[in-house]
C-alpha positions, 0 to 999 in steps of 0.5 A: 450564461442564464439557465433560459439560455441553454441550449438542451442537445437533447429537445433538438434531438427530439425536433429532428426526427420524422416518421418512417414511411410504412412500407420501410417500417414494414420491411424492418419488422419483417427482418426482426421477426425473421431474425428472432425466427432464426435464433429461435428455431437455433436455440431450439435445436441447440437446447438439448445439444450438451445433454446429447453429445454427453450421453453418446460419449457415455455410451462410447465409453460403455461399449469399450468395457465390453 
């Protein structure tokens, strides 16, 4: 077989595609954004968490001495 005559998988990958109407395109950004609100808002809520949870055991404990 000649190196004229492969067949590259790849280039009819790239000839299949078409573009996505608007309004789908849209709602799929809308979802990521709304997606990376939520592990956002998550992460900030949970940042401080350990540092929290450390310093209410250590208190706990320091009330039992007394």
């Amino acid at each position: 077989m000649a190196k004229k005559d492969r067949i590259n998988p790849f280039k009819e990958l790239e000839r299949s595609l078409l573009e996505v109407p608007p309004e789908m395109k849209k709602k799929v950004m809308n979802d990521i954004a709304t997606a990376k609100l939520i592990i956002d808002m998550g992460s900030l809520y949970t940042y401080n968490y350990p540092a929290a949870v450390k310093e209410v055991l250590r208190k706990k404990k320091g009330n039992r001495n007394k």
